[in-house]
N, C-alpha and C positions, 0 to 999 in steps of 0.2 A: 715623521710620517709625511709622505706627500701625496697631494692627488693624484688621482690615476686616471688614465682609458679603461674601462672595466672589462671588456669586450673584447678576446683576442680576436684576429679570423685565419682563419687555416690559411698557409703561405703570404704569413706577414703581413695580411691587412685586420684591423683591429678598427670595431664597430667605434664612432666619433660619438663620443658625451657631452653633450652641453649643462649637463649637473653632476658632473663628477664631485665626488664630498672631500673634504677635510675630515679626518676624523683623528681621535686621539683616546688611545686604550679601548673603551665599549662605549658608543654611543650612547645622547641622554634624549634622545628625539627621535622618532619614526610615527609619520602618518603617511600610510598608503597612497589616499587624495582619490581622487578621481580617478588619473590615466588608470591606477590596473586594474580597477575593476570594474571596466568595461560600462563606465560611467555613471558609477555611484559614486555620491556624494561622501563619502565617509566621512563621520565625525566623530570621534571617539570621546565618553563619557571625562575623559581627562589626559591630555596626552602625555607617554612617557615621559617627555622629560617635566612637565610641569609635577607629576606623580615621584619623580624621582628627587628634584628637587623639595616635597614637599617630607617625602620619606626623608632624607637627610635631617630634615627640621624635627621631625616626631621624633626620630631615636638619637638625638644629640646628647642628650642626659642618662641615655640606658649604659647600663653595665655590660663588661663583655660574656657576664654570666646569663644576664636577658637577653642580650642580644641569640645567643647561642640559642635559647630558648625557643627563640621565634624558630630557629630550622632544626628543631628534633620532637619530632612523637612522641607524646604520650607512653606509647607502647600500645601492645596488644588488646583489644579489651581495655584499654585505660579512659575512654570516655566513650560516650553515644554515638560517636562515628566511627566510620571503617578508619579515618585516621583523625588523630586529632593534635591539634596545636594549646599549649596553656595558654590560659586567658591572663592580661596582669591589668587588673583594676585599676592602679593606683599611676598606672600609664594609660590610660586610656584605651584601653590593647584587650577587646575580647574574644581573642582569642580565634582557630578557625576553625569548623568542621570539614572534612572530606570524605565527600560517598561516592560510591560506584552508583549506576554506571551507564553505560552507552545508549540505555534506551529505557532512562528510566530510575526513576530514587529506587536502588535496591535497600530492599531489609527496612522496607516502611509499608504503612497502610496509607489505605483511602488514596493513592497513588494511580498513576496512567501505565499502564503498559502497550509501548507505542513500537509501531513497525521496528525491526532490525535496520541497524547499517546498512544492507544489503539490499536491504528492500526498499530505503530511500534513497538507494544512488539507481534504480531500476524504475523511479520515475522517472530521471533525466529532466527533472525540474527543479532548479536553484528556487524557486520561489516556493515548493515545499518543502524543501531542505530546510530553508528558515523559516518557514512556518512550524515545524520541526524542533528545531534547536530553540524559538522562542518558548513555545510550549513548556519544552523540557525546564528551560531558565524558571519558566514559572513556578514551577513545583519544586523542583529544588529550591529556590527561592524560599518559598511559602516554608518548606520544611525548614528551614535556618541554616541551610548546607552553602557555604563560601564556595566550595572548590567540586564542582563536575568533575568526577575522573571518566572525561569521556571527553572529543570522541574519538574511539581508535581507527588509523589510518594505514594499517600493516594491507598491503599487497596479498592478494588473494594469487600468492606465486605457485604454491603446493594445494592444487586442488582439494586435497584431502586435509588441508591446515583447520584447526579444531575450533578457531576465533574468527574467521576469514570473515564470517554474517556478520561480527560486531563492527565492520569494517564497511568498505565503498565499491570493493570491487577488484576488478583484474590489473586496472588500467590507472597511471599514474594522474592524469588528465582531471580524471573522473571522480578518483581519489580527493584530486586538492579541491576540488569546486567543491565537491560536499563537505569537506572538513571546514574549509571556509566560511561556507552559508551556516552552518551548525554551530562555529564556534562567534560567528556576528548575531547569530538567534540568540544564544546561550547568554552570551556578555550583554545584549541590550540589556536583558533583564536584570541584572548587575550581579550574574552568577561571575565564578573565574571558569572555564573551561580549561581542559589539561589535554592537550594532542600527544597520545599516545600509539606504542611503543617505541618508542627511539632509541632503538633504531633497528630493523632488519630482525625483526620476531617474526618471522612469517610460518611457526609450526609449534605442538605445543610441546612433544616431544624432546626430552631432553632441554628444554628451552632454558634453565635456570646454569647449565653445562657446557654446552657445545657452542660451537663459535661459525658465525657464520661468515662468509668470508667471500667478501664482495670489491669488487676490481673499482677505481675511483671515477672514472666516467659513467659505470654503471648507479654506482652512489648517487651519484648530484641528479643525472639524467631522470629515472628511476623511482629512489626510496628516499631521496631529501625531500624529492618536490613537493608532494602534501604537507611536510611541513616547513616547507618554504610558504606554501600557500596558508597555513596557518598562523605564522608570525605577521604575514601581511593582512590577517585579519586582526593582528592586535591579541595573538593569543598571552594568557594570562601567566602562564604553566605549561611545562613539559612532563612528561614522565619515562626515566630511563628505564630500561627494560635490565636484561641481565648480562649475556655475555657478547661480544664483540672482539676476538681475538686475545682479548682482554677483558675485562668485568666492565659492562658498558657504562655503568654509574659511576666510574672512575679511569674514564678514558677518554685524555683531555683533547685526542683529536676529534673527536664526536662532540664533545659537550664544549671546547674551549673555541677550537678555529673551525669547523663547521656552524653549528649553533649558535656561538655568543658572539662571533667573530665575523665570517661570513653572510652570515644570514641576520646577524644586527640583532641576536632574539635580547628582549627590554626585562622578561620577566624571570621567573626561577624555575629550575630543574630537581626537581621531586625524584626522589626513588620507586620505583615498584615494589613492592611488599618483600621485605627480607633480601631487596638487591644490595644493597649496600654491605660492603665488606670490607672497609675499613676508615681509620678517621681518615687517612691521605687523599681521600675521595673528597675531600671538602679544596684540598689543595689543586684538584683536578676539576675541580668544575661541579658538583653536587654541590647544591642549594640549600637542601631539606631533606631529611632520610624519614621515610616511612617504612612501618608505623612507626618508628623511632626503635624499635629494641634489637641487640643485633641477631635473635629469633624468638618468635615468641614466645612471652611472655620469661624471656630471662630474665629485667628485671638490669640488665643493662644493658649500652649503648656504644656502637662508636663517635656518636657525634655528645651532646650534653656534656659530662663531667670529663669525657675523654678528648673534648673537642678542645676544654678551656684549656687543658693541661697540655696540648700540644700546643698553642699560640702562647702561655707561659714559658715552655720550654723553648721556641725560638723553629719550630718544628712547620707551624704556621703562621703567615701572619697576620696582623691583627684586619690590618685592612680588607683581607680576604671572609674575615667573618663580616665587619661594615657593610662588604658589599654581598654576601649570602643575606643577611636581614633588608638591607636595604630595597633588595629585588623583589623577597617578600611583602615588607609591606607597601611597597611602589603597585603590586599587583594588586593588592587589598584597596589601596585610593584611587589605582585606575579604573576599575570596576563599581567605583562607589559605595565600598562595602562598611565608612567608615560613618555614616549618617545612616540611621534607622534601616537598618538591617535586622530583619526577626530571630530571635533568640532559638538555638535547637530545641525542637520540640516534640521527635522521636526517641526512639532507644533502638538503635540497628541489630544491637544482640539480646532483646528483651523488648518484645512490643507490646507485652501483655502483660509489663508492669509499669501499674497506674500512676505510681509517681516519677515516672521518667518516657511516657509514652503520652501525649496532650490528644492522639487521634485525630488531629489536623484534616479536613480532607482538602487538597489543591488539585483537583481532579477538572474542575472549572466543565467546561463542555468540550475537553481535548479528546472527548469518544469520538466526535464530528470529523476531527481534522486523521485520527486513525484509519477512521473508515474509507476516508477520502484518499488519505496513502495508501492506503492496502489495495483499494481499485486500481490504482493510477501505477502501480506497483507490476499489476500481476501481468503475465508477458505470456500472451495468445501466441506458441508456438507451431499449432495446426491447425487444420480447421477446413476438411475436407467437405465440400458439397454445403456450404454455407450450413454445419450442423449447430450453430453456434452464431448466435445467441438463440436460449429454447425459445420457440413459438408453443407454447401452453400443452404439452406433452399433454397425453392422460396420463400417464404412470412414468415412475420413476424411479429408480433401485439406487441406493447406493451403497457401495460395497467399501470394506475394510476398518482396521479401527482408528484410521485417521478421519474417517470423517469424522467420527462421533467425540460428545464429552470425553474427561479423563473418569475415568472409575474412580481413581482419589481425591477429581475435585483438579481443580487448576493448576493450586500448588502443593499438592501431595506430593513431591517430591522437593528437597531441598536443593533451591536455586536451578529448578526445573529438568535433576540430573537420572531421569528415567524416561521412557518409553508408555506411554500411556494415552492412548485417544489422540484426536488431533495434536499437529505439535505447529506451536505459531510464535515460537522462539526456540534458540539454541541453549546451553545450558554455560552455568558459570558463573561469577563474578558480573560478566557481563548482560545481567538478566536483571528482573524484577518481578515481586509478585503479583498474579494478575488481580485486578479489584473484580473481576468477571471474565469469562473467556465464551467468547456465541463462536460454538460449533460448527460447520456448514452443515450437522444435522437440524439444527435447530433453526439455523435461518434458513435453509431450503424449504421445510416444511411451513414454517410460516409463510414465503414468497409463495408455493404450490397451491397455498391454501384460496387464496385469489384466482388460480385458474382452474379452481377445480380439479386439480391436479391428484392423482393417486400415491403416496411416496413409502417405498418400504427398502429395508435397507438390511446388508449381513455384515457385521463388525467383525467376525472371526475368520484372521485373517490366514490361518492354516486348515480350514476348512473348505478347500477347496470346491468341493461335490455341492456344499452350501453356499455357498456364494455363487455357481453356476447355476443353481436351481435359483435364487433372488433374484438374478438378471434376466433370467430365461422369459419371452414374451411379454417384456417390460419396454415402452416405447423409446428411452433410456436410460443406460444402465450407466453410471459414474465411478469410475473405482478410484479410490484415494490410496495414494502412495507416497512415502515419507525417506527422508535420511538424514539423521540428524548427528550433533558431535557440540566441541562445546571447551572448557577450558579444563587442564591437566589435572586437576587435583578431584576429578570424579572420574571416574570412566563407569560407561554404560555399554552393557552387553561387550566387552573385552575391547571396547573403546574408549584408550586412553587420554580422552580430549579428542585427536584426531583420528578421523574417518581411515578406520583398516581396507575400504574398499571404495567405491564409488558407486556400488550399485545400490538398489533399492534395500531399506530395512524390511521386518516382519513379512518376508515372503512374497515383497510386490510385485515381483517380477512376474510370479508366476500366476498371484491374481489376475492381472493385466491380462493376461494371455488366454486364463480359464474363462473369463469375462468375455472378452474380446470372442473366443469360440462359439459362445452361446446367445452374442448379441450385437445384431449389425448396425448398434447406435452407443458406441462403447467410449466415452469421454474420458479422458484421466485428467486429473487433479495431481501437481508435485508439489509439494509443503518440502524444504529442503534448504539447507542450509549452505549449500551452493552446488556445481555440476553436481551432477547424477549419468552417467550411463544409463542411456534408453534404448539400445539398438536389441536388446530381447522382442520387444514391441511397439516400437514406432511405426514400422512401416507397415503391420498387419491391417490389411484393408477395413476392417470393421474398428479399428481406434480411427475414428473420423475427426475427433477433436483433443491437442494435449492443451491444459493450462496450469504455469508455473507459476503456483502462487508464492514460492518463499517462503518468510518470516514474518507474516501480515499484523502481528502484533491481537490484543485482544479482541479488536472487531472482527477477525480474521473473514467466520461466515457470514455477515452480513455482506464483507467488499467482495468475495466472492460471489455470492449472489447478483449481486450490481453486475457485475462484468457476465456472468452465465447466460441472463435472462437480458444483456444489452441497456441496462439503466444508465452505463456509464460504458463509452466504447474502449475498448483496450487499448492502451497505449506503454506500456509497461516496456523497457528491455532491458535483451540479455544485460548485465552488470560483469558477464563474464564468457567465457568460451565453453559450448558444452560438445565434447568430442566424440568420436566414435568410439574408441576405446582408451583406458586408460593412459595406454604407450603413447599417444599422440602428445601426449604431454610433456611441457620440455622439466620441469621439475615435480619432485614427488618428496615425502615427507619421509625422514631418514629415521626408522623405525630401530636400529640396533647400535650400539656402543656402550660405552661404561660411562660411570655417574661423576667422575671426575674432568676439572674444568680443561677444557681442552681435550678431551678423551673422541669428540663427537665432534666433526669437521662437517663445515654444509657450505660444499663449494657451491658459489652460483654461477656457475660456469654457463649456465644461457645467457648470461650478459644482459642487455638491452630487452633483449627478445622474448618479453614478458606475453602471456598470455595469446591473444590473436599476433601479435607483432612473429611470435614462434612460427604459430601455424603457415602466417604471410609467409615468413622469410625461408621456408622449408614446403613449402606448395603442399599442405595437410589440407584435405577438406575435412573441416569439422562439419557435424553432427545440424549445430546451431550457433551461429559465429557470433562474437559478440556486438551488442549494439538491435542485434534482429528482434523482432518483433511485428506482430500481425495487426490488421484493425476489422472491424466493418466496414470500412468505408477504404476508397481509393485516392492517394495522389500524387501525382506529376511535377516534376520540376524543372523549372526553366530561367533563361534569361542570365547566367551567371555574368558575372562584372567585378573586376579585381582594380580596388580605388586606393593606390597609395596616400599616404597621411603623413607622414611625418618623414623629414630627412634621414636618409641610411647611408648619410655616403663614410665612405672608411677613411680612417688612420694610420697611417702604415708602423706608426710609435707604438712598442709594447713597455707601458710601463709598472714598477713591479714595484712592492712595499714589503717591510721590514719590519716585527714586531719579534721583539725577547729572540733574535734571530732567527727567526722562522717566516722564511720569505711565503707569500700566497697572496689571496685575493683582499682587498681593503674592507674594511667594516663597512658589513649592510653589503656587500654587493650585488649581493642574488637577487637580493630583493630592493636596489637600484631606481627610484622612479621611472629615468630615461630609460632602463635598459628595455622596462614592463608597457612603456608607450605603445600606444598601436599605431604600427607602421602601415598597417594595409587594414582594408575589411574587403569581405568577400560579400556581397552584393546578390540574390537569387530571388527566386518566385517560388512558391506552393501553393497549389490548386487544390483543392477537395475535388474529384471529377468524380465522387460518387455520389448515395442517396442519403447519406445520413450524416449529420455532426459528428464530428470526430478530432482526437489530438493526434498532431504528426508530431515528429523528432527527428527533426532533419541533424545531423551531423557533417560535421569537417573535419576531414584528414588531411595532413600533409605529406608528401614521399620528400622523403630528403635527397639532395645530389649525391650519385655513385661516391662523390671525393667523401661522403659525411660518416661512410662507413656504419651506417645504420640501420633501422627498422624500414623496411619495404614503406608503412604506414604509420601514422601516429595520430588517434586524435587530439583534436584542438579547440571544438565548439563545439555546443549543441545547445536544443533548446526543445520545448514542448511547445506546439502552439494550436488552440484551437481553431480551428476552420468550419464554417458553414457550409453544406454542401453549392459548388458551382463560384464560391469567394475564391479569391489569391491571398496569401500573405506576401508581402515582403519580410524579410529576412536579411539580418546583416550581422555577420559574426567576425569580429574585431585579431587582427595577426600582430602578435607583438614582436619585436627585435630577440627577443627572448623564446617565443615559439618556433624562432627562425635558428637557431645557435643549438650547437652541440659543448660538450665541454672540452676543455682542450688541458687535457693533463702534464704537458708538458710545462705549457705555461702560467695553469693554473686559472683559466677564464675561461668566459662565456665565449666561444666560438664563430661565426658565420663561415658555415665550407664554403669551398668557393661552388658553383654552379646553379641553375634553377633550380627550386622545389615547384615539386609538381603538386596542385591542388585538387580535392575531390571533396564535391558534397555530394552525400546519399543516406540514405534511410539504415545504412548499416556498415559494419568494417568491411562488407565486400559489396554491398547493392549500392553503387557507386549510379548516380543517374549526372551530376556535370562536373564538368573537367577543366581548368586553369593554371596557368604558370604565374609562379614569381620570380623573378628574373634579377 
């Protein structure tokens, strides 16, 4: 193997490395450092290779029968976690738990149930992202849970995809920053974090069958990058999903030379639940099959007694188990899991039996930082004649049965897979039960009650004639409207995981409208687990105010409240594109085929042109573009200044490397020190020029050169900053050589086309307020 330039450039010129690597088989070292994270210090609890090196030491005297051990499941039900690993005592090895999930210890008590994915990439704040993922750390933690199967990073491609809220959003960008900050939360506290689905799950339909089928500049550009952005947080664990042309947990261009290869990943690759189809998949790059059985509760495996028997027979080899364990417990001493780590101390399928459920509660004061995300979250979309925030109404209606409690209680339904009262999570796997859920009936009326406020309200939401009569001569009338969906293996109301439609559930449509007739101060509330079609009633003159509250997690009505009555100014955005109508969309969720693998094709034939990048490159006016969002207060930006930083000059040498004959990119390259340096920052002013304190979120896009054959737009930074009314902020958001590159399939690198990229910061994918080139 030799070193390389890593960096092609479109017509022969190739970005110049001043730390190009050596490398040999799979790297035993990767620390981020500073340059790519935009100037964090990264320090990690123990670095790959000292972890790696010290795994070699611990399993030196295991058998290749324990070894195997360490990467097969229990099975179904075979221990207290959703998966689990055996303990061996007599090795010092105990053993691992693994619990779902994204937002929260599912299938425990005394537990947080904290905002959605969704709703913390819609603060467009890294700093509660991990304020977020540390939370999370903690409480899994406290429970005795090694392994977060979270957080998932699937592309919000098919508006109507059933998981898309467990996720960050529309936009690859946005994706990786939050997967990032979430999986540096998560690991401080010396959980493992598992960046899931990998790869290209973005529906739930069919999802265990069908093959999605994505063109290789799309891949890297796209659906790698969160979890590119993920291994450069030091993530612990992946988890493969199901199919990819081929069964993805045993498809070695995904897991061998993407993954372990390019992208330098240090740790192990985990199955998704019943992916695993056969022992070969170890020879392909699977790590670990969960939950180990090869369905449940068979009672056997293709990894365990079928794993040994294939490296006896000469089928696999030996080495190749060495290094499945090794990555395991390298992950286990990276995270520090191997000194005083708390023993499990729930029962995830039995909470209610006392000798296997201790009632733990690690709930700490994480209701604070809930409530704090769920304001910071919710995205003031209208807000006609300053109706918004209430100045102390007398009376106050609200209408539908989203605002109010559930009739069964929180979690009356299993893993939240019904329709019942407010909804402040999607359902699935990806859920948790709530320790409490405050309604916005119940925090309105308490907030009201300070103003003397009058509040009455109609929950039946097909009673129309009722609900126009609760609104009628009420100074405002609030109607709550909901759409929800969630993971395959429930469906609700003829929803199989994913959304059959985009519009509103239980009737809202035409709530909105009965409301809006009989009240010229008609606010809506959307609880929603991503777009919705509004154009029934957005523009009727009496909806004077919409607000998007998401997936605001158990605080729900309290942060509500905060943003209503102005305690907390809005600052919340879109996390996604919400359209006029569905058609405006470049991809939809492919509802019909047979159940056999391969039967169900999901071409992504919009390429690149994910989410707003679509609408850009096809002149669509949406609805509400992503990135938008409203405030109380006003401001201005000015002063832009583009400060080169570091050398760009080019290489005209393209050099190329050679593994088991399979020419491509060198170990680690994506994730490169030099390539992720910042070559430029963009330099700008934000003013408050109004009356009140408030958070802006200025964003940066980049337009690629005509030669890049790309997205009109892409963004590239952002941030939340508070401002005082009449203060500036300065603002400086960091351009790496890698922000600046396309990929280049032919030759297998990171790109730079040739020509300027034209620069834009603004408040949104299209409210562009300054303008610069990089040349």
């Amino acid at each position: 193997m030799r070193s390389t330039a890593l960096l092609a450039l479109v017509a022969s010129q190739v970005w110049a490395s001043e730390h190009s690597t050596e490398a040999a088989g799979i790297p035993r070292q990767y620390n981020p450092g500073q340059i790519l994270n935009h100037g964090e210090d990264f320090t990690p609890r123990r670095k790959w290779a000292d972890a790696h090196a010290a795994a070699k030491s611990f399993l030196k005297d295991w058998s290749l029968e324990e070894k195997v051990g360490l990467t097969t499941g229990v099975g179904w039900m075979g221990g207290r976690c959703v998966g689990n690993i055996d303990a061996l005592s007599d090795k010092g090895w105990d053993g691992l738990c693994l619990e779902d999930s994204p937002l929260g210890v599912r299938l425990a008590d005394y537990v947080t149930a904290f905002p959605a994915g969704i709703n913390t990439a819609a603060t467009f704040d890294r700093h509660l992202m991990r304020r977020r993922g540390e939370a999370m750390g903690k409480e899994f933690r406290g429970k005795g849970v090694h392994i977060a199967l979270g957080p998932a990073m699937n592309l919000a491609r098919a508006p109507e995809g059933g998981r898309l809220w467990e996720s960050f959003g529309g936009d690859p960008y946005l994706q990786g920053e939050a997967a990032y900050e979430t999986i540096r939360g998560i690991q401080d506290e010396g959980v493992q974090a598992c960046a899931k689905h990998y790869l290209n799950n973005e529906q739930e339909r069919f999802r265990t069958t069908s093959s999605s089928n994505v063109d290789d500049r799309t891949q890297h550009e796209v659906y790698l990058h969160p979890f590119l952005r993920s291994v450069q947080a030091g993530v612990a664990s992946v988890m493969c999903s199901y199919m990819n042309g081929t069964w993805a947990c045993e498809n070695p261009k995904l897991l061998n030379d993407l993954l372990k290869r390019e992208l330098g990943f240090e740790g192990y690759v985990m199955s998704d639940w019943q992916a695993t189809h056969s022992t070969d998949s170890a020879n392909q790059g699977l790590d670990m099959t969960m939950p180990g059985d090869v369905y449940f509760g068979s009672k056997t495996s293709y990894f365990g007694p079928s794993l040994v028997d294939s490296v006896n027979s000469g089928s696999t080899n030996k080495t190749r188990v060495d290094d499945m364990a090794e990555r395991i417990v390298a992950a286990w001493l990276y995270t520090g899991q191997d000194k005083d780590f708390p023993a499990v101390n729930f029962n995830a399928f039995d909470n209610n039996d006392p000798a296997t459920n201790e009632h733990v509660d690690v709930q700490d004061d994480h209701y604070k930082l809930v409530r704090e995300i769920g304001a910071a979250s919710t995205v003031l979309l209208k807000n006609n004649n300053n109706a918004l925030p209430l100045k102390k109404p007398r009376s106050i209606a609200l209408i539908g049965s989203d605002a109010g409690p559930p009739l069964r209680g929180p979690n009356g339904y299993n893993d939240r897979g019904g329709t019942d009262g407010t909804l402040a999570v999607g359902w699935g796997s990806g859920t948790t039960d709530f320790p409490y859920l405050i309604s916005p009936l119940e925090a309105i009326q308490a907030r009201a009650r300070k103003d003397r406020t009058s509040v009455s309200w109609w929950l039946h939401d097909y009673d129309i004639s009722g609900a126009t009569s609760a609104a009628s001569y009420k100074d405002v009338a609030i109607v709550f409207v909901k759409s929800d969906s969630g993971e395959g293996y429930i469906t609700v109301d003829g929803n199989e995981g994913d959304r059959n439609n985009l519009t509103a559930w239980s009737n809202g449509d035409a709530l909105v409208k009965a409301v809006a007739s009989s009240n010229s101060q008609t606010i809506v509330v959307v609880h929603s687990v991503g777009p919705m079609i509004v154009e029934a009633w957005v523009d009727h003159p009496n909806v004077t105010a919409v607000v998007w509250a998401g997936m605001p997690g158990q605080e729900s009505g309290n942060s509500l409240v905060d943003i209503l009555w102005g305690d907390v100014n809005p600052s919340g955005r879109l996390p996604y594109t919400i359209a006029k109508t569905a058609s405006d969309y470049a991809a939809h969720v492919v509802y019909t085929g047979g159940n056999n693998p391969n039967d169900v094709q999901i071409p992504y034939t919009e390429g690149l042109l994910l989410d707003y990048r679509w609408f850009d490159a096809h002149d669509i006016k949406p609805r509400y573009e992503f990135g938008f969002g409203l405030s109380y207060t006003n401001f201005t930006y000015s002063d832009i200044e583009i400060v080169k930083r570091h050398d760009s000059d080019f290489n005209p040498e393209v050099a190329r490397w050679e593994h088991d004959g399979v020419t491509g990119p060198e170990v680690g390259a994506s994730v490169a020190e030099w390539l992720h340096e910042i070559a430029y920052e963009v330099k700008f002013n934000v003013k408050n020029t109004g009356s009140v304190e408030g958070w802006e979120v200025p964003q940066l896009y980049l337009h690629p050169p005509p030669s890049a054959n790309s997205a009109p737009s892409i963004l590239r930074g952002f941030d939340r900053i508070s401002i005082s009314p009449g203060e500036t902020a300065e603002i400086s958001f960091p351009v790496s050589r890698y922000d600046l590159s396309i990929w280049d399939v032919a030759r297998q690198g990171w790109a730079k086309p040739s020509g300027a990229w034209r620069v834009s910061v603004g408040a949104s994918s299209k409210d562009f307020r300054l303008h610069g080139t990089i040349s």
